[in-house]
SESEMI-529204 format. One line per field, with one value per atom (N, C-alpha, C, CB): residue in one letter; atom name; x, y, z. Coordinates in pm, whole numbers, plus 50000, padded with zeros to 5 digits. Each point is the difference from the previous one (the first is absolute). Glycine has a CB too. Layout:
# residues N
lofi: (a  ...)
keke: (CA  ...)
px: (X  ...)
py: (Y  ...)
pz: (Z  ...)
***
This chain:
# residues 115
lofi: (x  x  x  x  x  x  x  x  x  x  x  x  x  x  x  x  x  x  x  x  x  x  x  x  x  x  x  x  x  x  x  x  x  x  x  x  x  x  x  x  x  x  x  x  x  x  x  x  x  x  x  x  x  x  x  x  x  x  x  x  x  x  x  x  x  x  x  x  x  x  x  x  x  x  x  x  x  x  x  x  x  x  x  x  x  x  x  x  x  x  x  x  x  x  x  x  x  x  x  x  x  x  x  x  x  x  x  x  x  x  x  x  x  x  x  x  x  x  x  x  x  x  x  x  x  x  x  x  x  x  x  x  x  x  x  x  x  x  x  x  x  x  x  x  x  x  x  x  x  x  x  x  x  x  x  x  x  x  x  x  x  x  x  x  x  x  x  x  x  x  x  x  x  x  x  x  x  x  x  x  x  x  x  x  x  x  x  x  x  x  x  x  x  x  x  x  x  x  x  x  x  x  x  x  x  x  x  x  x  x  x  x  x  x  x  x  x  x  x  x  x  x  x  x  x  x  x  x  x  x  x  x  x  x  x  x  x  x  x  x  x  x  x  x  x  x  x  x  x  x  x  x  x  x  x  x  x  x  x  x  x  x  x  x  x  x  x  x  x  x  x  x  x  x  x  x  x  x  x  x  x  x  x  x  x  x  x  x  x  x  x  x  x  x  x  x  x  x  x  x  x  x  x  x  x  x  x  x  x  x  x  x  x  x  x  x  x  x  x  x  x  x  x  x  x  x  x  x  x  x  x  x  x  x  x  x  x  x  x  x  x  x  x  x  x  x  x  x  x  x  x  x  x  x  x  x  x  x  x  x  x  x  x  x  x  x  x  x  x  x  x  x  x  x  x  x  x  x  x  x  x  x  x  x  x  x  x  x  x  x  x  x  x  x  x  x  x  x  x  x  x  x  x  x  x  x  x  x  x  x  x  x  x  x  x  x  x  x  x  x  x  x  x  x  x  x  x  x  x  x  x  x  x  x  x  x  x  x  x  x  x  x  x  x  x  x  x  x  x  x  x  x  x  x  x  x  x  x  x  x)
keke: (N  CA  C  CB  N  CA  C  CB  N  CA  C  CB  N  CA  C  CB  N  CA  C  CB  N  CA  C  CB  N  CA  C  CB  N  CA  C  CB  N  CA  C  CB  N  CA  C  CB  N  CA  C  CB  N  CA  C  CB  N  CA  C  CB  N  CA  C  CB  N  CA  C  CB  N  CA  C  CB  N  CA  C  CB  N  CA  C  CB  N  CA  C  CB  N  CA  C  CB  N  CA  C  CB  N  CA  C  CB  N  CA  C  CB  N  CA  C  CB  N  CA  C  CB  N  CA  C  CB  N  CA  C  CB  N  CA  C  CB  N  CA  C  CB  N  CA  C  CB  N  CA  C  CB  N  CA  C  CB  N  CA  C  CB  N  CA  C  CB  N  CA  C  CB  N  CA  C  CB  N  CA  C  CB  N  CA  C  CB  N  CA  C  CB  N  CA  C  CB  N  CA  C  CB  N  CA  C  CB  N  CA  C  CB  N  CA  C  CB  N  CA  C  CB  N  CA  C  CB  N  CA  C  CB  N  CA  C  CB  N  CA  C  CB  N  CA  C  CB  N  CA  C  CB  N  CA  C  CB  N  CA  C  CB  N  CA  C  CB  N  CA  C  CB  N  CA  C  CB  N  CA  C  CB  N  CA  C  CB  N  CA  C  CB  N  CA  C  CB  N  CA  C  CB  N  CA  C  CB  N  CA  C  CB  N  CA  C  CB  N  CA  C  CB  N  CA  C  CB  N  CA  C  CB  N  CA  C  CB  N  CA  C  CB  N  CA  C  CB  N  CA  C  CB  N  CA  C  CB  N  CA  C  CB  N  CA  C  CB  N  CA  C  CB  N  CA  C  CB  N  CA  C  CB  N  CA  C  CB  N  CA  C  CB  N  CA  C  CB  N  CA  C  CB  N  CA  C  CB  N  CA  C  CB  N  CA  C  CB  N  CA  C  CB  N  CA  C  CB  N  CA  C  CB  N  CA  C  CB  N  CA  C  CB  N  CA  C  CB  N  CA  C  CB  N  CA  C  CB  N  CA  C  CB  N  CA  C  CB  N  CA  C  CB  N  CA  C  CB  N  CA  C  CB  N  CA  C  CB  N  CA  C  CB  N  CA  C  CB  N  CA  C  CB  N  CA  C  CB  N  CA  C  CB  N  CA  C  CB  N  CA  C  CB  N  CA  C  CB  N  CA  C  CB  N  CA  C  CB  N  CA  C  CB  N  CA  C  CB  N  CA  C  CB  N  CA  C  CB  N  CA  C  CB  N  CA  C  CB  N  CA  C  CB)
px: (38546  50118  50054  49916  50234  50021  50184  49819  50170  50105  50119  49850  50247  50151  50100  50042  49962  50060  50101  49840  50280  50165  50085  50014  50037  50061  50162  49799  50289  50089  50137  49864  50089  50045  49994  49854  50205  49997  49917  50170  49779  49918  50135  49702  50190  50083  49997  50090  49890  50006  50145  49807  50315  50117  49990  50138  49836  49968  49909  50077  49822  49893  50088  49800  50234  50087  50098  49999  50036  50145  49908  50261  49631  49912  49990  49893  50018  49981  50046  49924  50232  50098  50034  50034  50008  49997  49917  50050  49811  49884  50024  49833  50250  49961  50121  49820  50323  50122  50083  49995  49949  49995  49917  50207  49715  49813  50069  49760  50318  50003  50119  49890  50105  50088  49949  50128  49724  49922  49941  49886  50140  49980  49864  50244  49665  49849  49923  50052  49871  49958  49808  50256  49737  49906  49946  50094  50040  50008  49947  50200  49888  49978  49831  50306  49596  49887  49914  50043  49990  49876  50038  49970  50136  50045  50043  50072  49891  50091  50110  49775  50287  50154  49929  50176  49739  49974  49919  50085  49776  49852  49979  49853  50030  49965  49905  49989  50039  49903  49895  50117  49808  49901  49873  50116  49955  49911  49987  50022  50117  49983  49967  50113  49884  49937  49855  50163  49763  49860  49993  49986  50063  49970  50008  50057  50042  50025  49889  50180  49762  49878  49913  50035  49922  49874  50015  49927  50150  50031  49985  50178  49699  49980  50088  49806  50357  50068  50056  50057  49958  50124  50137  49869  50229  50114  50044  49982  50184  50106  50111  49931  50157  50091  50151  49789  50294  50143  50108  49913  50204  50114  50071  49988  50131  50052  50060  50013  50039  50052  49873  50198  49695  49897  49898  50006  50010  49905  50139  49787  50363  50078  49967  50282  49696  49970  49880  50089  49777  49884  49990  49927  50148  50009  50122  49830  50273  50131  50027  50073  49850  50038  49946  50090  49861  49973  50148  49741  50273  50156  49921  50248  49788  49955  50034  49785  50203  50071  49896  50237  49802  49942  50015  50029  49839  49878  49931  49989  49890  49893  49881  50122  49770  49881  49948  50009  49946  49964  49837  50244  49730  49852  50033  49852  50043  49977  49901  50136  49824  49919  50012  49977  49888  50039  50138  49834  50198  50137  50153  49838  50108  50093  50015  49893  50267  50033  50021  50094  49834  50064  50040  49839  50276  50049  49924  50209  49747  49877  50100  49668  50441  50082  50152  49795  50261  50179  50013  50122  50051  50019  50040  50082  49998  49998  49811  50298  49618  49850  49934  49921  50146  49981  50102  49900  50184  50101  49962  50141  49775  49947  49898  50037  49891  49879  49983  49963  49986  50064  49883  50049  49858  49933  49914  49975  49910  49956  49880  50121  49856  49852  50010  49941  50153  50072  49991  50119  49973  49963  49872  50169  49742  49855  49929  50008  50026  49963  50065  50014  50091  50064  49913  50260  49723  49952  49867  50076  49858  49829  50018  49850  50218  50021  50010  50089  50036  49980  49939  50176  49759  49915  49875  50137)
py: (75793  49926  49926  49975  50032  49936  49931  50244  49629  49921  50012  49858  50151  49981  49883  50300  49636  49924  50020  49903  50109  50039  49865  50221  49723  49923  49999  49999  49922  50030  49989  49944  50115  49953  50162  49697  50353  50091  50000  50013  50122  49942  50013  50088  49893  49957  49907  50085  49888  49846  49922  50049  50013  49945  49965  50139  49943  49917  49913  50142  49877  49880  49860  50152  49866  49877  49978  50079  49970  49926  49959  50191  49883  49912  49873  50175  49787  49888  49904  50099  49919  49959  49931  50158  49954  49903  49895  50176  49881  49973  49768  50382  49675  49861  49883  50117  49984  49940  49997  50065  49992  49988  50097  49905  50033  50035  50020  49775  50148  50003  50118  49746  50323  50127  50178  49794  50153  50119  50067  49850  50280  50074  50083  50003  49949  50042  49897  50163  49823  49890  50059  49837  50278  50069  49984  50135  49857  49982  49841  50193  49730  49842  49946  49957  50125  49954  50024  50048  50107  50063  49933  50265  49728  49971  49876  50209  49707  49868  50017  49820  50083  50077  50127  49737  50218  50110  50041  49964  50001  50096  50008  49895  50236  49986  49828  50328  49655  49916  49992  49926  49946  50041  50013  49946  50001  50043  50070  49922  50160  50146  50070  49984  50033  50083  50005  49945  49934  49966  50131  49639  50334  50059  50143  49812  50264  50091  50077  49876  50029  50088  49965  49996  49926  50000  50079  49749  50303  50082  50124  49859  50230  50110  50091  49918  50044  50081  50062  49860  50256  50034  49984  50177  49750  49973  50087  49759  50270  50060  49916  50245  49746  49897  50086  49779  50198  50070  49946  50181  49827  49956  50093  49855  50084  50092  50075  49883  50184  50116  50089  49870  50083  50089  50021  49880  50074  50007  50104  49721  50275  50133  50164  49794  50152  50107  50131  49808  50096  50075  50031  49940  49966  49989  50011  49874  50302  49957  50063  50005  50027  49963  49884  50203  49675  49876  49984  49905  50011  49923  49834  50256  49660  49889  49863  50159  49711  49937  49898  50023  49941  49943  49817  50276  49651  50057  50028  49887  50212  50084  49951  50186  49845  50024  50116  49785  50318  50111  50059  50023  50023  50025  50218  49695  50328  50130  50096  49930  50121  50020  50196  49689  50394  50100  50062  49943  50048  50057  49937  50136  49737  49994  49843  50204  49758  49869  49936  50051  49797  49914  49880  50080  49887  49890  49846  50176  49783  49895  49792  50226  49783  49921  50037  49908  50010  50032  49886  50173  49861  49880  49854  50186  49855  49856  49949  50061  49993  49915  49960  50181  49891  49957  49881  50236  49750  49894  49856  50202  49825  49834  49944  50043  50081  49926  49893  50173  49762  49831  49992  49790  50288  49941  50104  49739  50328  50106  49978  50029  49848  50016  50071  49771  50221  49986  50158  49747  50325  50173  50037  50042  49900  50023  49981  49925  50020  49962  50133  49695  50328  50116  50108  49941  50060  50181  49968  50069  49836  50026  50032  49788  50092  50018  50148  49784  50303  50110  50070  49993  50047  50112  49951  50085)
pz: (80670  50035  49877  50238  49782  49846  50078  49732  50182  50057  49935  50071  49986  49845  50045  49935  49979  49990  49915  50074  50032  49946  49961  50180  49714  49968  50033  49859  50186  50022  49859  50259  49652  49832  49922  49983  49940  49915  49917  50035  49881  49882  49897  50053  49813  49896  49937  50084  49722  49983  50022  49829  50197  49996  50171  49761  50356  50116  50030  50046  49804  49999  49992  49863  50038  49909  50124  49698  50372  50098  50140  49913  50155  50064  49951  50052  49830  49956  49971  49979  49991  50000  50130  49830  50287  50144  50020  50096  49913  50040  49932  49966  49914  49974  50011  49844  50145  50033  50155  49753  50338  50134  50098  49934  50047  50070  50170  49813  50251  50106  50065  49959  49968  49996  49996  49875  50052  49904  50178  49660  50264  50116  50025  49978  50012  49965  50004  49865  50294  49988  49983  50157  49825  49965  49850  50180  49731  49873  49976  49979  50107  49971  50053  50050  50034  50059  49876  50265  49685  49878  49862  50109  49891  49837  49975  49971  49946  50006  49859  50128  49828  49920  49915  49941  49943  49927  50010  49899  50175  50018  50173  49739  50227  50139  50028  50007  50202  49950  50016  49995  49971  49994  50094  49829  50289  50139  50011  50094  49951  50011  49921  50108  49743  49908  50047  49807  50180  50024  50173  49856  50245  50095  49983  50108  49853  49923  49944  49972  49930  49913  50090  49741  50347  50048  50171  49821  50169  50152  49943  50145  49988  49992  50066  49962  50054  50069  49828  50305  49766  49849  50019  49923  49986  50011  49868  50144  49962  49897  50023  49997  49867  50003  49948  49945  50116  49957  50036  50010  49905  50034  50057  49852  50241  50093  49932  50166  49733  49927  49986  49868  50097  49927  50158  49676  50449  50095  50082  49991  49970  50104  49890  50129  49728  49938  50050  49835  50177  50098  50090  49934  50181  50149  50046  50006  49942  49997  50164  49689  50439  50060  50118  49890  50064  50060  49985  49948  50197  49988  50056  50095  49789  50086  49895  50152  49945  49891  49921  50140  49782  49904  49948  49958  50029  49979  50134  49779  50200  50059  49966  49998  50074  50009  50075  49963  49993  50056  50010  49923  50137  49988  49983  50214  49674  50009  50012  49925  50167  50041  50039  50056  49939  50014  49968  50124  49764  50003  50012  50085  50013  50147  49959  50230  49749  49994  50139  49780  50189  50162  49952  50192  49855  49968  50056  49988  49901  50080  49982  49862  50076  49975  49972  49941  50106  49947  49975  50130  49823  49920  50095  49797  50332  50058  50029  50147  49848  50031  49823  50288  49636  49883  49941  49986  50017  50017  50061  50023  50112  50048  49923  50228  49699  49936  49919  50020  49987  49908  49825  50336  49753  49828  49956  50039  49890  49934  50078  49763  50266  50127  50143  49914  50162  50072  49989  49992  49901  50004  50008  49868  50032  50008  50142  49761  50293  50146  50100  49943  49993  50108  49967  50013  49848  49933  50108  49648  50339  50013  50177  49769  50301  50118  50068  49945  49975  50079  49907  50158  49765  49948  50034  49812)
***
């Protein structure tokens, strides 16, 4: 089983640089609140990094350009949490239940809860 975590952001360092940009000139606008739990302005943080390396789940991480590239026919919106398993994607989060989440414990509590 392996988890993906779909960002709702492009890759790129120039969509890097204009994330970060929001992220710091109107935060209450930024549309990735997936982005705002793992990452704080410029690093991941560091809860979640820590949980991250010490979790025996395997995680994959992609932005929504580079996660419709692999999975070009998933239709779904973004950000995601998906579980993959046999083959076979299930949507284990969307973005309105990712959206209420308030803090990076709070996800950690969801991941462990249902897996």
């Amino acid at each position: 089983m392996t988890l993906l975590f779909v960002y709702n952001a492009n890759s790129g360092a120039l969509n890097a640089l204009f994330d970060v940009g929001h992220k710091l000139f109107s935060p209450s606008t930024y549309q990735c609140n997936l982005c705002d739990l793992t990452y704080d302005t410029f690093k991941e943080n560091k809860i979640w990094k820590a949980y991250r390396k010490e979790s025996s789940i395997a995680m994959e991480f992609y932005h929504k350009d580079e996660f419709k590239v692999k999975y070009p026919d998933e239709n779904m919106s973004f950000p995601s949490i998906l579980k993959l398993e046999n083959n076979s994607l299930t949507l284990l989060f969307d973005d309105t239940t990712l959206n209420k989440i308030a803090s990076i414990e709070a996800l950690i509590t969801l991941l462990k809860t249902t897996l």
